[in-house]
ZASEFI-500279 format. One record per residue (C-alpha): residue number from 1; x, y, z; residue in one letter. Coordinates in nm, 3 decimals. Example, Ala and Ser with C-alpha at 12.3 -4.5 7.8 and 13.67 -1.06 7.14 Angstrom:
<votis>
<voti nr="1" u="1.230" v="-0.450" w="0.780" rest="A"/>
<voti nr="2" u="1.367" v="-0.106" w="0.714" rest="S"/>
</votis>
This chain:
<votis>
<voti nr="1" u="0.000" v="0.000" w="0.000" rest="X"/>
<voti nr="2" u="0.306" v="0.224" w="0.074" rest="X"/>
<voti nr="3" u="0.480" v="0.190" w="-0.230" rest="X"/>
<voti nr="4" u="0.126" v="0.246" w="-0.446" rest="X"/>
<voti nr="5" u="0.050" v="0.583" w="-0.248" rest="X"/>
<voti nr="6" u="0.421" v="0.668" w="-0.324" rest="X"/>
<voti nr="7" u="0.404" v="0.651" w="-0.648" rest="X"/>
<voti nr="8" u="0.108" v="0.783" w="-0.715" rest="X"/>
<voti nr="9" u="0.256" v="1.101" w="-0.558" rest="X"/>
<voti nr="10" u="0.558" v="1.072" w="-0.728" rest="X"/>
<voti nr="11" u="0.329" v="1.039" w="-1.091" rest="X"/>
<voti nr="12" u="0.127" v="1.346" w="-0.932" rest="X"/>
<voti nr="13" u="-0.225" v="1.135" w="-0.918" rest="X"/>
<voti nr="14" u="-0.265" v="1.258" w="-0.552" rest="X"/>
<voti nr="15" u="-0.174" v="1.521" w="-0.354" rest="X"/>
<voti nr="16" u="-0.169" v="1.477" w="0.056" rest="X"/>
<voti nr="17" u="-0.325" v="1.771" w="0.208" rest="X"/>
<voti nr="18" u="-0.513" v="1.845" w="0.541" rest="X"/>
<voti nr="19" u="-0.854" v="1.945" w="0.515" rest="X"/>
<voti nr="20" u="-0.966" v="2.172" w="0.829" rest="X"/>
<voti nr="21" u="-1.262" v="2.117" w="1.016" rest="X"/>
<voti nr="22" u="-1.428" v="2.482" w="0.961" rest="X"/>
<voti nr="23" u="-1.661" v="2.408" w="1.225" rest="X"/>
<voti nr="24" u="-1.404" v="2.288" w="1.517" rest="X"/>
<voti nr="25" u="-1.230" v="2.608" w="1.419" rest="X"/>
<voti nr="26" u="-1.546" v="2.831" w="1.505" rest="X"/>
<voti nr="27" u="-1.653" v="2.848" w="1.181" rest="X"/>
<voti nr="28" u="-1.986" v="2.818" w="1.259" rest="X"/>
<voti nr="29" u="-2.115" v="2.926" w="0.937" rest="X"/>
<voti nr="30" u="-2.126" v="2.780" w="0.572" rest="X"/>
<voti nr="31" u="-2.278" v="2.806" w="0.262" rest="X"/>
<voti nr="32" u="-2.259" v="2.827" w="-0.090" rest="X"/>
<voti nr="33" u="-2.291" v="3.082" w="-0.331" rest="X"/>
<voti nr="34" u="-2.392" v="3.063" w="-0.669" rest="X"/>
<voti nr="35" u="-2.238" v="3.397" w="-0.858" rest="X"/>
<voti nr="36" u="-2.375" v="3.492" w="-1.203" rest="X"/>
<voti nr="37" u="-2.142" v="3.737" w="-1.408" rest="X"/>
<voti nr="38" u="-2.129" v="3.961" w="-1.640" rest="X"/>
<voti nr="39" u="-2.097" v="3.838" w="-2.016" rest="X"/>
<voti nr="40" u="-1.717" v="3.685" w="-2.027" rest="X"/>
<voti nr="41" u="-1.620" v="3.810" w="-1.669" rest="X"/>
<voti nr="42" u="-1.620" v="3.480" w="-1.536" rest="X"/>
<voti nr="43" u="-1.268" v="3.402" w="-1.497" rest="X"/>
<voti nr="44" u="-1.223" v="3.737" w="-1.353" rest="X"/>
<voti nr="45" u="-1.445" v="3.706" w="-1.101" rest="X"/>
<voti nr="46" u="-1.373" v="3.413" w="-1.015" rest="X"/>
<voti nr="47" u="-0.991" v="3.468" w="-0.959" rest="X"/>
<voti nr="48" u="-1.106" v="3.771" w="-0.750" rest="X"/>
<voti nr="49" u="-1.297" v="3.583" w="-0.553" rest="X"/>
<voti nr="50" u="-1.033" v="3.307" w="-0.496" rest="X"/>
<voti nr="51" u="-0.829" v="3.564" w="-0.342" rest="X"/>
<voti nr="52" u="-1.101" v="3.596" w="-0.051" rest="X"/>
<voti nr="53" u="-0.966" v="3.445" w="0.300" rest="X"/>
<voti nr="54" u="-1.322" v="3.363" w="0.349" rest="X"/>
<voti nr="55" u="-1.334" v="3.127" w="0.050" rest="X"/>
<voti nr="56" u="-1.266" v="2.770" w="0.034" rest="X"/>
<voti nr="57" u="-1.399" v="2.661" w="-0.294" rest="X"/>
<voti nr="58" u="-1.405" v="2.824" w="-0.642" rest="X"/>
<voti nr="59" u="-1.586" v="2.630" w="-0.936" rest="X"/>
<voti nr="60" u="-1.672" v="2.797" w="-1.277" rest="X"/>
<voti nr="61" u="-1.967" v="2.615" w="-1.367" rest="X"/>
<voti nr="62" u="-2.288" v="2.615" w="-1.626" rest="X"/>
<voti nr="63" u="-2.610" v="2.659" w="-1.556" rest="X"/>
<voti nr="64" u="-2.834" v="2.966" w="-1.428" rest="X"/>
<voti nr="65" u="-2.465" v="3.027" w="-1.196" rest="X"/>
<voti nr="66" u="-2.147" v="3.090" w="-1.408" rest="X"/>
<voti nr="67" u="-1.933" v="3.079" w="-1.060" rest="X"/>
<voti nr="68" u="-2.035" v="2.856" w="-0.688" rest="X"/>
<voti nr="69" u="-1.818" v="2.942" w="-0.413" rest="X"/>
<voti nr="70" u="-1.778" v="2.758" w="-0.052" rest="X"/>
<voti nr="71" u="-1.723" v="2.959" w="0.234" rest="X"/>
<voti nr="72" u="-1.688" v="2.938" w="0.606" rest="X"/>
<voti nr="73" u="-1.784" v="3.221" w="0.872" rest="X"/>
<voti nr="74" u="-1.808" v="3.250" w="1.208" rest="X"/>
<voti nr="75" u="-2.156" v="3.388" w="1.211" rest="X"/>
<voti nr="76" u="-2.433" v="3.430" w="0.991" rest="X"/>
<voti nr="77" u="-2.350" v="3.820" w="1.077" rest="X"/>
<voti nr="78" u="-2.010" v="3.815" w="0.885" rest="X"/>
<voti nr="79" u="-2.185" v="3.612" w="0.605" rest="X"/>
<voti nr="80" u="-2.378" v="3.896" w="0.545" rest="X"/>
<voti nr="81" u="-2.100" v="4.179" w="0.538" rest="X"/>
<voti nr="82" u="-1.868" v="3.952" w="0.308" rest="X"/>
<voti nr="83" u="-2.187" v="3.941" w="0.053" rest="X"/>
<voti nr="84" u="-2.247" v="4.338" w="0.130" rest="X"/>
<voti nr="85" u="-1.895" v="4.457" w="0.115" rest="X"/>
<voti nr="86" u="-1.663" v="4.201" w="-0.048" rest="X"/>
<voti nr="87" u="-1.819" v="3.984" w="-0.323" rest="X"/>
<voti nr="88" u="-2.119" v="4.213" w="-0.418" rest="X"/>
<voti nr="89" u="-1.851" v="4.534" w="-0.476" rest="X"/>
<voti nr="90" u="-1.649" v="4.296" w="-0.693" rest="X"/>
<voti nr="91" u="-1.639" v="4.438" w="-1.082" rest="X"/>
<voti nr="92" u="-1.828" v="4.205" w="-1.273" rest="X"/>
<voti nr="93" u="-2.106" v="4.028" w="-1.031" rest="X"/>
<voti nr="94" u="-2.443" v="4.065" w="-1.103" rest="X"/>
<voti nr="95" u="-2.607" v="3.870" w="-0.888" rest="X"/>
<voti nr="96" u="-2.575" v="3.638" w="-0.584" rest="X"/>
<voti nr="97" u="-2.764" v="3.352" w="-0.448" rest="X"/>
<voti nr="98" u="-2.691" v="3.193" w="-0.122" rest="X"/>
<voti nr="99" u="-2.729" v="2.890" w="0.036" rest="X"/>
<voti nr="100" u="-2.662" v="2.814" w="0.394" rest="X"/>
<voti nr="101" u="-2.530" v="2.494" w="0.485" rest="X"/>
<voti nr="102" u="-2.830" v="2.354" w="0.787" rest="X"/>
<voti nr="103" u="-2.581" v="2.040" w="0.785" rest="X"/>
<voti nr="104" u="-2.358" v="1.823" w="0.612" rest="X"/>
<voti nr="105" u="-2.425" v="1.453" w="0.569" rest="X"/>
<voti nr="106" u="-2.125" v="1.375" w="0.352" rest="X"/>
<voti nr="107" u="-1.805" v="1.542" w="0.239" rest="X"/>
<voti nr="108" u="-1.520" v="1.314" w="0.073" rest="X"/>
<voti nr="109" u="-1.272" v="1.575" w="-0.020" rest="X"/>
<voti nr="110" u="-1.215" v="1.436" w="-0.365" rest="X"/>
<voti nr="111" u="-1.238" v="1.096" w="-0.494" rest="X"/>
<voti nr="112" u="-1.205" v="0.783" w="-0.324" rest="X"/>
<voti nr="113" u="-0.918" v="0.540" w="-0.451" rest="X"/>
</votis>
């Protein structure tokens, strides 16, 4: 088993990373955001975004969303003022739909091997 996971780093299959748990951290909350942008801003936005301590997750995706983000907050109160001050003022956005997280029944953190 050693030697597999070895060389499937070494062939750069996997990466070994920790994954934080948001909520032992104080996190308290989470949710997702679906983004939609302007026509063609969506890489831009989306690499804005990225740079957001707040944000865990950037996807560029289709449907009625061209961009979902994760994040984690320590209250619903600073969820509201990164919406109303940091991703709303970015160049670009148009509109933002959020979803808070009520709980989470499964999370992997990639593919199982």
């Amino acid at each position: 088993m050693r030697r597999r996971v070895g060389r499937l780093i070494q062939d750069d299959v996997v990466r070994i990373s920790a994954v934080p748990n948001l909520a032992r951290m104080g996190y308290t909350t989470t949710a997702l955001i679906g983004i939609q942008s302007g026509p063609g801003r969506s890489d831009e936005v989306a690499e804005a975004l990225a740079t957001l301590e707040e944000v865990h997750y950037v996807a560029i995706t289709t449907g009625p969303y061209d961009i979902f983000i994760w994040v984690g907050l320590e209250s619903a109160e600073m969820l509201g003022n990164l919406l109303h001050t940091r991703i709303g003022v970015i160049e670009g956005v148009q509109n933002t739909q959020t979803f808070v997280n009520l709980s989470i029944k499964k999370s992997t953190h990639g593919l199982g091997l």
